[in-house]
DSSP file (Angstrom, degrees, kcal/mol; ACC not computed):
  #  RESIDUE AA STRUCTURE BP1 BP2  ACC     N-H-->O    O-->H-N    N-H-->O    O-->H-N    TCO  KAPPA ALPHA  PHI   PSI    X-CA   Y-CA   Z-CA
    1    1 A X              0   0    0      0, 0.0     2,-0.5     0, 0.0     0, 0.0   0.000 360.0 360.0 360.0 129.0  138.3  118.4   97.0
    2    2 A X        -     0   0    0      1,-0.0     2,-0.3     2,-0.0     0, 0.0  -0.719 360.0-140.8 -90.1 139.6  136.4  121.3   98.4
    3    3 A X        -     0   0    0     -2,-0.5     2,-1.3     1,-0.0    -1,-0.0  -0.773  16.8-110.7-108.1 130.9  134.5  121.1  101.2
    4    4 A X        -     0   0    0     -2,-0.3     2,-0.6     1,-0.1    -1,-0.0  -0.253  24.2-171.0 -53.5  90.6  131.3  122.5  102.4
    5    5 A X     >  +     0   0    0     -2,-1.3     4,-1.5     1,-0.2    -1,-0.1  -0.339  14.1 174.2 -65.5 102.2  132.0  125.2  105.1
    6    6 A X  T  4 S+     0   0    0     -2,-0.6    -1,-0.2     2,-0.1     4,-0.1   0.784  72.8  61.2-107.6  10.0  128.0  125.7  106.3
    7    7 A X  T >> S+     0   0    0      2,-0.2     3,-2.7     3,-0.1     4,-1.5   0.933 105.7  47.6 -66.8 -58.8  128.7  128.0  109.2
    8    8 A X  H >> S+     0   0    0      1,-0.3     4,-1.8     2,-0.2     3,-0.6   0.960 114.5  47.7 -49.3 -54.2  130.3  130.4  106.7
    9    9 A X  H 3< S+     0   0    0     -4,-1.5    -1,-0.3     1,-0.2     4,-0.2   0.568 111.3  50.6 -89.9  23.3  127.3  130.0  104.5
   10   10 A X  H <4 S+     0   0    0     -3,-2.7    -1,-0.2    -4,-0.1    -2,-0.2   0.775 105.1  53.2 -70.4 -44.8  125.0  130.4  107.1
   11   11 A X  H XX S+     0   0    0     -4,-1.5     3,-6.7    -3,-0.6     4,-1.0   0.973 109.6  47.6 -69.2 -84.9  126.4  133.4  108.4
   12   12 A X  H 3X S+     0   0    0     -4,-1.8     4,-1.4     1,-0.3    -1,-0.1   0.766 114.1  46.8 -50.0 -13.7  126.3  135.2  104.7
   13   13 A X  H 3> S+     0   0    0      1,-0.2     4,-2.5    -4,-0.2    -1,-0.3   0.708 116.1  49.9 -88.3  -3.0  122.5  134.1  104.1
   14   14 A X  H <> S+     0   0    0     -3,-6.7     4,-0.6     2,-0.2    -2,-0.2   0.632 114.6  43.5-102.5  -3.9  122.2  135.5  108.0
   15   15 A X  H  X S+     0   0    0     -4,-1.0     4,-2.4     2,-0.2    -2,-0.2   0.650 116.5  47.5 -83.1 -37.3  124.1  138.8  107.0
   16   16 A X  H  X S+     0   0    0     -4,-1.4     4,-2.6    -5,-0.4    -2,-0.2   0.934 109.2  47.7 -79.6 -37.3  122.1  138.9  104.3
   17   17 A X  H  X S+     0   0    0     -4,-2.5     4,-2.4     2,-0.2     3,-0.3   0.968 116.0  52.7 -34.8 -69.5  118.7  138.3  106.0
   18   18 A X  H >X S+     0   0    0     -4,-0.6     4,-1.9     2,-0.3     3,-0.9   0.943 110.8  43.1 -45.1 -84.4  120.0  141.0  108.5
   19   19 A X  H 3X S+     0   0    0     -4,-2.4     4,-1.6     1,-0.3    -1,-0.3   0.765 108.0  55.8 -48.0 -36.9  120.7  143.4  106.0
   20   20 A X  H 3X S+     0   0    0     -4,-2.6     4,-0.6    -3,-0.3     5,-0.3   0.761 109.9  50.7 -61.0 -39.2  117.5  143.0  103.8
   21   21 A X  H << S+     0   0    0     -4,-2.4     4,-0.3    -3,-0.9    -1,-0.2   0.594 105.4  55.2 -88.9  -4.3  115.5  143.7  106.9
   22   22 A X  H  X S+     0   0    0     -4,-1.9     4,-2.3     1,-0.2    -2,-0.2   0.933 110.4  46.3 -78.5 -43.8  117.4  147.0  107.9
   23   23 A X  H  X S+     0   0    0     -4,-1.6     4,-1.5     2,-0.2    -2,-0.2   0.669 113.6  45.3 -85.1  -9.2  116.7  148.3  104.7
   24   24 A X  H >X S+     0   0    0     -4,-0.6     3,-1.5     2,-0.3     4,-1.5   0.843 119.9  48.4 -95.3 -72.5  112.5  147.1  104.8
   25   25 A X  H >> S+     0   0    0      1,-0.4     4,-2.1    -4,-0.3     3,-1.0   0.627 112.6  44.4 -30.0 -71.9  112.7  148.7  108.5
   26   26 A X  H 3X S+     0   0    0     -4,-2.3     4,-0.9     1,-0.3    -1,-0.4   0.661 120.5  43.0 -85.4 -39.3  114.5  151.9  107.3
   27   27 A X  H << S+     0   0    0     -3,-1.5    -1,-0.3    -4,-1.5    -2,-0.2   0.667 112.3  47.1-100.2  -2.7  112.1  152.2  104.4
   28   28 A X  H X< S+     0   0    0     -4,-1.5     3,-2.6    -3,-1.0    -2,-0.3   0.909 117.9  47.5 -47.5 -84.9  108.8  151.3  106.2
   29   29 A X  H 3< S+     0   0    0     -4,-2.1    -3,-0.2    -5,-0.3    -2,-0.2   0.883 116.9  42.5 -53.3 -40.3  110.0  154.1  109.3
   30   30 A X  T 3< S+     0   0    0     -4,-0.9    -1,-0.3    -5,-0.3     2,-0.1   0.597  91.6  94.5 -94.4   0.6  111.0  156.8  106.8
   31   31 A X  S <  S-     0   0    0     -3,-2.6     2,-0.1    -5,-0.0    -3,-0.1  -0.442  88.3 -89.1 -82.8-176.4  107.9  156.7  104.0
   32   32 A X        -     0   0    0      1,-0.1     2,-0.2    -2,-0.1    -2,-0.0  -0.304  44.6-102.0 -89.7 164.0  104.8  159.3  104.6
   33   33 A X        -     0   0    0     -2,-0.1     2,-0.6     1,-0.1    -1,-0.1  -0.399  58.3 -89.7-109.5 149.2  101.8  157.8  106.9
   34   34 A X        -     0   0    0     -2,-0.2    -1,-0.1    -3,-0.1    -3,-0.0  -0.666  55.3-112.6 -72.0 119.3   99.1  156.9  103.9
   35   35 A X        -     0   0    0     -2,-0.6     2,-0.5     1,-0.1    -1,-0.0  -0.212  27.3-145.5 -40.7 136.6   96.9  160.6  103.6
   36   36 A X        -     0   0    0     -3,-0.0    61,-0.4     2,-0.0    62,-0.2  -0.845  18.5-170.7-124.4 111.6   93.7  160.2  104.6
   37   37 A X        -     0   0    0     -2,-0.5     2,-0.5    59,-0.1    59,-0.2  -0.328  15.8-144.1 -90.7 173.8   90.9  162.1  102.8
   38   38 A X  E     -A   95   0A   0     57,-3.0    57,-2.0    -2,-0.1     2,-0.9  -0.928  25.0-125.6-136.4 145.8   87.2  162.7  103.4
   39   39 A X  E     -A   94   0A   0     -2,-0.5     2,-0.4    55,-0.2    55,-0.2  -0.697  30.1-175.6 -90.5 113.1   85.1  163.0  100.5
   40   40 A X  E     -A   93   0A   0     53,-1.8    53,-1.4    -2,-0.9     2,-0.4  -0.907  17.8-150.6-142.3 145.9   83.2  166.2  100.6
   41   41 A X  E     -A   92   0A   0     -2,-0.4     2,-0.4    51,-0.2    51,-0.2  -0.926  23.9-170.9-140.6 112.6   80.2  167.2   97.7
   42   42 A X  E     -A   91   0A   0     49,-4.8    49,-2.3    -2,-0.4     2,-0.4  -0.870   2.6-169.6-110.8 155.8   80.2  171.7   97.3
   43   43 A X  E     +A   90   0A   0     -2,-0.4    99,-1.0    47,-0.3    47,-0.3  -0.900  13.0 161.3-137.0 159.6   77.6  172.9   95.5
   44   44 A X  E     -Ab  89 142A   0     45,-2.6    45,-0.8    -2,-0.4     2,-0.3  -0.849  35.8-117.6-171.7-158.7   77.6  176.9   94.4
   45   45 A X  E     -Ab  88 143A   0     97,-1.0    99,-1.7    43,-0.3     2,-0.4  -0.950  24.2-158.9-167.8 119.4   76.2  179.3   92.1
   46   46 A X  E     - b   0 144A   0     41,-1.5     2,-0.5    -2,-0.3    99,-0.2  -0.957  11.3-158.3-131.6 147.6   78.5  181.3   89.6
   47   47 A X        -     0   0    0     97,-2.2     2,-0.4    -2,-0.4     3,-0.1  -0.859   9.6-166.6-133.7 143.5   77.5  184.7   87.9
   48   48 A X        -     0   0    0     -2,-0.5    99,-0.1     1,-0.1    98,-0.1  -0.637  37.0 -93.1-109.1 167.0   78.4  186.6   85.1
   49   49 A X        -     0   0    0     97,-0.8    -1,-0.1    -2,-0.4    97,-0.0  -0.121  44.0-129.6 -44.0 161.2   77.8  190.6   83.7
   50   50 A X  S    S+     0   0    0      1,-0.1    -1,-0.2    -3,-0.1    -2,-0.1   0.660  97.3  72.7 -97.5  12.9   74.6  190.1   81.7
   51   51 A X  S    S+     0   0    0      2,-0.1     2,-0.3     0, 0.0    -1,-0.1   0.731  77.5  84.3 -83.1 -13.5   76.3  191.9   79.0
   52   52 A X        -     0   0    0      2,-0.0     2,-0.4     1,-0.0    -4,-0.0  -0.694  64.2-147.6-102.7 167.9   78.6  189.5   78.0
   53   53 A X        +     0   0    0     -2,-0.3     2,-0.2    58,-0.0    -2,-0.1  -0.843  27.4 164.4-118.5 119.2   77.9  186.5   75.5
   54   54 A X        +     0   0    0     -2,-0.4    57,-0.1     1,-0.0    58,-0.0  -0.862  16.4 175.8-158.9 140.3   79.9  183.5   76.3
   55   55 A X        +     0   0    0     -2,-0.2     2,-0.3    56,-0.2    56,-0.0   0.237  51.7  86.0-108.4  25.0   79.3  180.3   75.1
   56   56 A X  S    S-     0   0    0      1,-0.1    54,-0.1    54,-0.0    55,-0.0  -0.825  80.6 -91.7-125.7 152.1   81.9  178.2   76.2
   57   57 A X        -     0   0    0     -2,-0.3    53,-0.6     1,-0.1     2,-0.5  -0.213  42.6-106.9 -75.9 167.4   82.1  176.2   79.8
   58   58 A X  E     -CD  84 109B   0     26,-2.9    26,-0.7    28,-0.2     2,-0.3  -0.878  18.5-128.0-117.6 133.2   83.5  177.5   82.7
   59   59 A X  E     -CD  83 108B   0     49,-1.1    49,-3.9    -2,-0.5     2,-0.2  -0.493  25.3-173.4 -83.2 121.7   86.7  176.7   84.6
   60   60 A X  E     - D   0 107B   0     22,-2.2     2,-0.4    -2,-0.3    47,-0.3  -0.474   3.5-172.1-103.1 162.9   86.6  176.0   88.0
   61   61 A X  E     - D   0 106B   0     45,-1.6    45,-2.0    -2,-0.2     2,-0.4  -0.469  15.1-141.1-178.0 119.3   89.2  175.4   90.6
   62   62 A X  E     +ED  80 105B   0     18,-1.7    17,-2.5    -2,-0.4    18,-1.9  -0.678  21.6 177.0 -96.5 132.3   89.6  174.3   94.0
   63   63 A X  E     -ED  78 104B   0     41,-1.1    41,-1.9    -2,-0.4     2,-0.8  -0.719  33.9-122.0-123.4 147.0   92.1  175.8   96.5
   64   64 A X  E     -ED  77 103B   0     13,-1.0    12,-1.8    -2,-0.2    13,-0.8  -0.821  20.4-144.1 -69.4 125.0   92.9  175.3  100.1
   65   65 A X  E    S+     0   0B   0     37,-2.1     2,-0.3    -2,-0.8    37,-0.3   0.889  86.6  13.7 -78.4 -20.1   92.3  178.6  101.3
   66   66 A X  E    S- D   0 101B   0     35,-2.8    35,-3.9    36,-0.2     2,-0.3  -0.936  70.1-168.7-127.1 154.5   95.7  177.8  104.0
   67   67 A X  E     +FD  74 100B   0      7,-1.7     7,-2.4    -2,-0.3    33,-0.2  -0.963  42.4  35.3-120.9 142.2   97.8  175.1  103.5
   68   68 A X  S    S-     0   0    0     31,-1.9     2,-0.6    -2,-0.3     5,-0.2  -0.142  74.9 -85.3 100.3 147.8  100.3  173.9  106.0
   69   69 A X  S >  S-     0   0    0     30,-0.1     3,-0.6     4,-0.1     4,-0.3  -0.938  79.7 -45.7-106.2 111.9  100.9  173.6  109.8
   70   70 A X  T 3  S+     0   0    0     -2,-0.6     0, 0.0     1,-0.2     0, 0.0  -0.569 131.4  11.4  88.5-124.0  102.4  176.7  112.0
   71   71 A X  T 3  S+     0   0    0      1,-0.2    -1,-0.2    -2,-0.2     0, 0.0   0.880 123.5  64.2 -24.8 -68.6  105.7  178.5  110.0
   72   72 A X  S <  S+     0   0    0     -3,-0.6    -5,-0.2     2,-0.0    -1,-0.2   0.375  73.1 142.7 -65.1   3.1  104.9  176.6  106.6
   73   73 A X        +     0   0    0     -4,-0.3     2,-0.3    -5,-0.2    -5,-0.2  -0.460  21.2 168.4 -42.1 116.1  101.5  178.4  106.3
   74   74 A X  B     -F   67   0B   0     -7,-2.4    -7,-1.7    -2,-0.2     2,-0.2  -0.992  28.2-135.9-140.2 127.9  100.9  179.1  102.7
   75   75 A X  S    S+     0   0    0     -2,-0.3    -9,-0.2    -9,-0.2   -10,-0.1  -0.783  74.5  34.5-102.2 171.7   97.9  180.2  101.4
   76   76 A X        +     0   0    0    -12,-1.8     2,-0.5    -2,-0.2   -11,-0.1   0.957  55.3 174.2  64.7  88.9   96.3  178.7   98.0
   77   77 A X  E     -E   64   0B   0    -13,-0.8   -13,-1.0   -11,-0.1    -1,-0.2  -0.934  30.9-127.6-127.2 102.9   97.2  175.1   97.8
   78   78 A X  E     +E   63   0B   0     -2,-0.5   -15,-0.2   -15,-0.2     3,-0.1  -0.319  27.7 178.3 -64.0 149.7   95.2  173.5   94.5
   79   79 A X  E     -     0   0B   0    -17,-2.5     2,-0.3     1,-0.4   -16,-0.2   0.704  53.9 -36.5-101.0 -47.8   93.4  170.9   95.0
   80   80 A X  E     -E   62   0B   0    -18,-1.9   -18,-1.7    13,-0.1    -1,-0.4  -0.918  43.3-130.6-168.8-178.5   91.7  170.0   91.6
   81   81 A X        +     0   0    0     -2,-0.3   -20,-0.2   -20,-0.2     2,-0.1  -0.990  24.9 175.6-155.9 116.4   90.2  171.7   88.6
   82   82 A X        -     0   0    0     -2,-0.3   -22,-2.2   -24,-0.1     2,-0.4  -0.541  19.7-144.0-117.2-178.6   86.4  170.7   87.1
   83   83 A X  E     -C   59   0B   0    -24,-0.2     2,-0.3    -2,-0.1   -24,-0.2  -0.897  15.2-168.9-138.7 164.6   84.4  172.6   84.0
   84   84 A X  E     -C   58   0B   0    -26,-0.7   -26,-2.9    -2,-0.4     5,-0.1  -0.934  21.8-140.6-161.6 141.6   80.8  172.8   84.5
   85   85 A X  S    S+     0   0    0     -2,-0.3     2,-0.3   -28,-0.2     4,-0.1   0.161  80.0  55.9 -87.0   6.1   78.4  174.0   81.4
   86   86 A X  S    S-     0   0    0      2,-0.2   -28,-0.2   -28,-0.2   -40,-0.0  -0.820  83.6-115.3-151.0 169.0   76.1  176.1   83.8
   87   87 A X  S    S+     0   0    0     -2,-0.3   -41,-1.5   -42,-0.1     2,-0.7   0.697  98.9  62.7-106.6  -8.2   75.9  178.5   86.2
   88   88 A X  E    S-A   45   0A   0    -43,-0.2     2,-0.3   -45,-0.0   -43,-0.3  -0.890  73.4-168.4 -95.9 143.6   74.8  176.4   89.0
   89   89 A X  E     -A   44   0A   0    -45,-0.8   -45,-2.6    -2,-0.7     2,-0.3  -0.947  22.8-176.2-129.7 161.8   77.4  173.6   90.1
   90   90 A X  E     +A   43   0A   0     -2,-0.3     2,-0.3   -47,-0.3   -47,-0.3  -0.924  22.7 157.7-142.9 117.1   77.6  170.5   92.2
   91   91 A X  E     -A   42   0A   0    -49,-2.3   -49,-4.8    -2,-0.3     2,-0.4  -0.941  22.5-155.3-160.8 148.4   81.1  168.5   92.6
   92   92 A X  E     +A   41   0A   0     -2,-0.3   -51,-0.2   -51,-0.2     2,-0.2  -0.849  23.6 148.8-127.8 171.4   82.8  166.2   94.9
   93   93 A X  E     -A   40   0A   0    -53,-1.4   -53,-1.8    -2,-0.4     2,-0.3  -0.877  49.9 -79.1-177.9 172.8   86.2  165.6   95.4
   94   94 A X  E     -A   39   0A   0    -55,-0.2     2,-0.5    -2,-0.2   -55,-0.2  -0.890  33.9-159.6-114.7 154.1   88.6  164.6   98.4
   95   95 A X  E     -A   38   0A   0    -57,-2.0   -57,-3.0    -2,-0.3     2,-0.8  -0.913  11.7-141.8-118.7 126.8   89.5  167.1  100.9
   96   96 A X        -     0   0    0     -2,-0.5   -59,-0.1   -59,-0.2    -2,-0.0  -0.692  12.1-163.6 -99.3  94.5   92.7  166.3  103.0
   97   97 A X    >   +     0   0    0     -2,-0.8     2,-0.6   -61,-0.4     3,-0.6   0.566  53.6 108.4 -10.9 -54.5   91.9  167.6  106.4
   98   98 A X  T 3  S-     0   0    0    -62,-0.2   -30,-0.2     1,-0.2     3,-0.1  -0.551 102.1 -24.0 -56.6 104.2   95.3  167.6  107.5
   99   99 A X  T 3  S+     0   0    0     -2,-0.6   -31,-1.9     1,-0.3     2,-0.2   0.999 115.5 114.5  69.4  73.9   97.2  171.0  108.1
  100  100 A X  E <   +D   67   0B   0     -3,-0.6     2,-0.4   -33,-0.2    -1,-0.3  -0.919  42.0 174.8-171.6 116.9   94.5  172.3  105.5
  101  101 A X  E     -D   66   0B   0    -35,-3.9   -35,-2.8    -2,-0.2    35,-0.2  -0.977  40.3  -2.9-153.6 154.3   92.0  174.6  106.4
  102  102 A X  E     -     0   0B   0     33,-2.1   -37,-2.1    -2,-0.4     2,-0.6   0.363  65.4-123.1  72.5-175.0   89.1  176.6  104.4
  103  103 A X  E     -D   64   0B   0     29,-0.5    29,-2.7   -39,-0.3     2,-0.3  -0.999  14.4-153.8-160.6 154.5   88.4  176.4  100.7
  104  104 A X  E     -DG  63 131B   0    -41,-1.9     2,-1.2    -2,-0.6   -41,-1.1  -0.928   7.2-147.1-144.9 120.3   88.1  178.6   97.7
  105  105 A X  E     -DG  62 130B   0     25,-2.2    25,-0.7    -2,-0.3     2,-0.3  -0.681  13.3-169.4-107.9 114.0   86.5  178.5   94.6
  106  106 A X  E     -DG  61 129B   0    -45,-2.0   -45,-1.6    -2,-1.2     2,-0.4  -0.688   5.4-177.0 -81.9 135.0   87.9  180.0   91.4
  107  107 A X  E     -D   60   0B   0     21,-1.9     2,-0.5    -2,-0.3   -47,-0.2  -0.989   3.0-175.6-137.5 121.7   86.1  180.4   88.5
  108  108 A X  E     -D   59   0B   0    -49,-3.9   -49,-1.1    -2,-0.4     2,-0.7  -0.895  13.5-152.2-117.1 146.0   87.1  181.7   84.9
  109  109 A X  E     -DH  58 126B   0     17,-2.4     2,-1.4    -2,-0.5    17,-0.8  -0.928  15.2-139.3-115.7 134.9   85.3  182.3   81.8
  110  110 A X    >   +     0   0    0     -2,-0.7     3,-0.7   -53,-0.6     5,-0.1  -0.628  27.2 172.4-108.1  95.2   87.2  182.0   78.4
  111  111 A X  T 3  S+     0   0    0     -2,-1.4    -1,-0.2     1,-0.2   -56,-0.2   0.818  72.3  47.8 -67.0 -54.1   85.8  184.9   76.6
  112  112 A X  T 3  S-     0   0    0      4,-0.2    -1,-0.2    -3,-0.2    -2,-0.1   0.645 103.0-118.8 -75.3  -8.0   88.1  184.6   73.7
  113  113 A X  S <  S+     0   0    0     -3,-0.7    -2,-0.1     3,-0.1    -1,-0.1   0.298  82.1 110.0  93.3 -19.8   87.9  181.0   72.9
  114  114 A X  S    S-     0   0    0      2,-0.2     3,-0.1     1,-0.1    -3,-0.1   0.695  80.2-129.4 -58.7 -17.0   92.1  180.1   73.5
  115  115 A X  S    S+     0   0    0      1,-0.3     2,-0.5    -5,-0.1    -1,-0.1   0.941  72.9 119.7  35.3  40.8   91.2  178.2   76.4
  116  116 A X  S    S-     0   0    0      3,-0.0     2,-2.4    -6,-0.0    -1,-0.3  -0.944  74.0-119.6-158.6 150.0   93.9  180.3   78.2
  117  117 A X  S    S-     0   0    0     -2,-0.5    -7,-0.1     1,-0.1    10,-0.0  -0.381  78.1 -45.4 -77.5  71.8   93.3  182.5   81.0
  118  118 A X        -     0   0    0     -2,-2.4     2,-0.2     8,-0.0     5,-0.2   0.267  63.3-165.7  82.1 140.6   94.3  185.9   79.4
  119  119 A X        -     0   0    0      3,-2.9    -3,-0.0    -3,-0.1    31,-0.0  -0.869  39.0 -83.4-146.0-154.7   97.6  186.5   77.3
  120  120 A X  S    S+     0   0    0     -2,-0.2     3,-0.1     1,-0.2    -2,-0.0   0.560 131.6  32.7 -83.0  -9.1   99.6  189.5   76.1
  121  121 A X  S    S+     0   0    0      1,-0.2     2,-0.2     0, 0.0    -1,-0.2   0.506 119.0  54.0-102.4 -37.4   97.7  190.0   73.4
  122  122 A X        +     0   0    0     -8,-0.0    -3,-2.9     3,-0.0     2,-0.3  -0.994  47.8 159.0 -85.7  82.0   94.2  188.7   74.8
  123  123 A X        +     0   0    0     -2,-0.2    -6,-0.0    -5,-0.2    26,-0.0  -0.600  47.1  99.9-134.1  75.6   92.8  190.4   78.2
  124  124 A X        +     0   0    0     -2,-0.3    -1,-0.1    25,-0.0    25,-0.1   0.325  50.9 115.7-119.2   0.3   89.0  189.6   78.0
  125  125 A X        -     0   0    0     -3,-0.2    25,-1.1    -9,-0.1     2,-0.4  -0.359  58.4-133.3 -71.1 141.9   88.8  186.7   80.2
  126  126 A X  B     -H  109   0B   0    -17,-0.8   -17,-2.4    23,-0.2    22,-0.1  -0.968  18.2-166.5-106.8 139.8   87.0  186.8   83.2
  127  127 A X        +     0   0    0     -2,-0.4   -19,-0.2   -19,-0.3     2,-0.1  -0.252  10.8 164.0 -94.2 160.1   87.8  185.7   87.1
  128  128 A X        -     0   0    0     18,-0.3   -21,-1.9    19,-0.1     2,-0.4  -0.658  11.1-161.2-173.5 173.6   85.9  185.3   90.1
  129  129 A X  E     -G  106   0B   0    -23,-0.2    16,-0.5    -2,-0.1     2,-0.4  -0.977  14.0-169.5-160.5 150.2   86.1  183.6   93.8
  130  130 A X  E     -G  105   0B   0    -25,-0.7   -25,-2.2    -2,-0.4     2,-0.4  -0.998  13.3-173.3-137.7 127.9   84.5  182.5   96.5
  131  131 A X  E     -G  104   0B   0     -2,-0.4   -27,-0.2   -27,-0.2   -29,-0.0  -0.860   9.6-169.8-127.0 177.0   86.2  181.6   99.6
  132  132 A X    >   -     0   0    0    -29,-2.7     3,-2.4    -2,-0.4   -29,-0.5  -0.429  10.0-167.6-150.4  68.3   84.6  179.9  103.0
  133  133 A X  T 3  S+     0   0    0      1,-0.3   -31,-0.4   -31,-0.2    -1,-0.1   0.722  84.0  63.5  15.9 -56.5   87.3  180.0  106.1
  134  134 A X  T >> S+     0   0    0    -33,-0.1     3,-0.9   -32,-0.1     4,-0.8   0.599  83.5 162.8 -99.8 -14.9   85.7  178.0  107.8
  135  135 A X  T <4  +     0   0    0     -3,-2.4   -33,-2.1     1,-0.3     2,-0.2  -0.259  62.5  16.8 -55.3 145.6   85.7  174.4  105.6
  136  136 A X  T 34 S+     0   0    0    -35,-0.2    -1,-0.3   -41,-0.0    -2,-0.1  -0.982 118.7  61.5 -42.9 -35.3   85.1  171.6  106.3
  137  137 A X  T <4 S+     0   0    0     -3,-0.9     2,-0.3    -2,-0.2    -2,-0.2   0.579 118.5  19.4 -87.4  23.2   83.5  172.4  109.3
  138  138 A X     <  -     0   0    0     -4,-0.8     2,-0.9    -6,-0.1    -1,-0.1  -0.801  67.6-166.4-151.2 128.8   80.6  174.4  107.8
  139  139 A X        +     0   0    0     -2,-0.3     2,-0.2    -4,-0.1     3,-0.1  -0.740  12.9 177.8-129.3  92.7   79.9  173.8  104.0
  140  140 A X        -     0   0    0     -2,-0.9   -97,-0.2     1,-0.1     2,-0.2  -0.588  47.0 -93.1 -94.2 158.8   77.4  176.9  102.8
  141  141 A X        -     0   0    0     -2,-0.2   -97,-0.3   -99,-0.1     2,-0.2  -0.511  49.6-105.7 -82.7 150.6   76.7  176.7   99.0
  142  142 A X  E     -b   44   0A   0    -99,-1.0   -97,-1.0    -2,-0.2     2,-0.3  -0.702  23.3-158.6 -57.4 117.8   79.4  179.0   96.9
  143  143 A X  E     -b   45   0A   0     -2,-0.2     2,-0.4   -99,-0.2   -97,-0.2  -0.978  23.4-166.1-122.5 117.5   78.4  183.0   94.9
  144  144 A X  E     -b   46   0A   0    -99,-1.7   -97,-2.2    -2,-0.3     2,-1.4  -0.975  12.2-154.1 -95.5 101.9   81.1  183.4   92.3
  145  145 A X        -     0   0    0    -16,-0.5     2,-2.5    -2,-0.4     3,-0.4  -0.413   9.6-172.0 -18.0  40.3   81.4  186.4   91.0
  146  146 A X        +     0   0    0     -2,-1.4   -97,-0.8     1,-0.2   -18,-0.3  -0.198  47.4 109.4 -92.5  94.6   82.9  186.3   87.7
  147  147 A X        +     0   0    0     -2,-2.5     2,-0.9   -99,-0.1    -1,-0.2   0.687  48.9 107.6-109.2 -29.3   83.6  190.2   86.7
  148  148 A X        -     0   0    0     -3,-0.4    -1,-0.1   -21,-0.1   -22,-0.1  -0.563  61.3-133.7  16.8 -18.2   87.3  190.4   86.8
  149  149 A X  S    S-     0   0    0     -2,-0.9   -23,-0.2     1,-0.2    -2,-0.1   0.613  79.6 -25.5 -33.1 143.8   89.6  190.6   83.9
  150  150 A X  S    S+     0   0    0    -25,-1.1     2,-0.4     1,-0.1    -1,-0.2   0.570  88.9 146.0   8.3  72.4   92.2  188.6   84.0
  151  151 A X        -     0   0    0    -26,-0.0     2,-0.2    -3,-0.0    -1,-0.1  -0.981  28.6-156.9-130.3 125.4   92.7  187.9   87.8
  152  152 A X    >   -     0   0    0     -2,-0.4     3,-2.2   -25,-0.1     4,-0.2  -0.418  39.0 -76.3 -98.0-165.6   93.9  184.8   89.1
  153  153 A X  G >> S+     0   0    0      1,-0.3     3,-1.8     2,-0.2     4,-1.3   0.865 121.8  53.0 -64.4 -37.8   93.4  183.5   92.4
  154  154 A X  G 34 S+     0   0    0      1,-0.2    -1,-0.3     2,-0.2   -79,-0.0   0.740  97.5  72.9 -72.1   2.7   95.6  185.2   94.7
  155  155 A X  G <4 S+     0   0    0     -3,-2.2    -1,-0.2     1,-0.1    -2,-0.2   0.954 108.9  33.1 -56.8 -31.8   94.1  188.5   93.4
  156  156 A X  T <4 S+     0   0    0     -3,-1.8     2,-0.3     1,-0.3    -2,-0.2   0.935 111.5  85.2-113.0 -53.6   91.1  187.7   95.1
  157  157 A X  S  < S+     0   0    0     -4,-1.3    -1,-0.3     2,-0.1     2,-0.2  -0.913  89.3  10.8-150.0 132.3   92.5  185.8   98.3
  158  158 A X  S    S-     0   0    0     -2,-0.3     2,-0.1     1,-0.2     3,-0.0   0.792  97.4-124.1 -84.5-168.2   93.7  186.3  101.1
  159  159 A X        -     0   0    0     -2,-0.2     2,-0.4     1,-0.1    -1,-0.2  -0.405  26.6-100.3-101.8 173.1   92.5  190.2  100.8
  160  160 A X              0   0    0     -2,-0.1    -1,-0.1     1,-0.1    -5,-0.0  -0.738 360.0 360.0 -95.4 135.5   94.9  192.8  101.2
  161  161 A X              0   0    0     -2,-0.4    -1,-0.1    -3,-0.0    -2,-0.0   0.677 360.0 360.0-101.7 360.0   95.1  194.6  104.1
């Protein structure tokens, strides 16, 4: 007849206990701290030649103008991409604060109707940008330019020197 050892099976449910809380510990200590974003409402103004005719909405996109802390500096970090039917806009969106600094707003018009931004075949689309340094802490309404041909965003920003 076998007999119930229950130190032994104490010890493996306490090994196992034990192990099951190294691994919660070790994967609690090693995820990312939860992002905290601030919800932040730009408004702008976008214009185009008056000679051209386009009848199709216009593509927007929002950039960090730098992304990154110290070394890992990068500029142009998207953030999201809205369409607006009109030349004035309004949108809100969350901005993450951290290691994040200024914003830029890209704008395209799709002249030819592909809903692509230029191809090899196609180069009637027009670009433009607005950038503001200084976001969040000062949030001035947005003048996009859109005169361009086929220029994405880092044409515009940062500028060459």
């Amino acid at each position: 007849m076998h007999t119930f050892n229950f130190n032994q099976a104490s010890r493996a449910i306490y090994q196992k206990l034990l192990m099951l809380g190294v691994i919660i510990l070790m994967t609690v200590s090693c995820s990312d701290p939860e992002i905290i974003k601030e919800r932040k409402t730009i408004s702008g103004q976008i214009t185009v030649p008056q000679s051209i005719e386009w009848q199709s909405t216009i593509n927007i996109m929002l950039f960090h103008a730098i992304s990154g802390i110290g070394f890992q500096e990068h500029p142009l970090y998207e953030i999201e991409t809205f369409q607006s039917n009109q030349l004035a806009f309004e949108h809100t969106f969350d901005y993450d604060p951290k290691g994040n600094q200024g914003l830029l707003v890209y704008a395209w018009v799709d002249l030819d109707g592909d809903d692509i931004l230029c191809t090899p075949d196609s180069r009637n689309d027009l670009a433009g940008a607005s950038v503001n340094e200084e976001f969040p802490e000062t949030n001035k309404p947005f003048l996009v330019h859109i005169d361009t041909p086929c220029a994405g965003p880092d044409w515009f920003y940062p500028a060459a020197k």
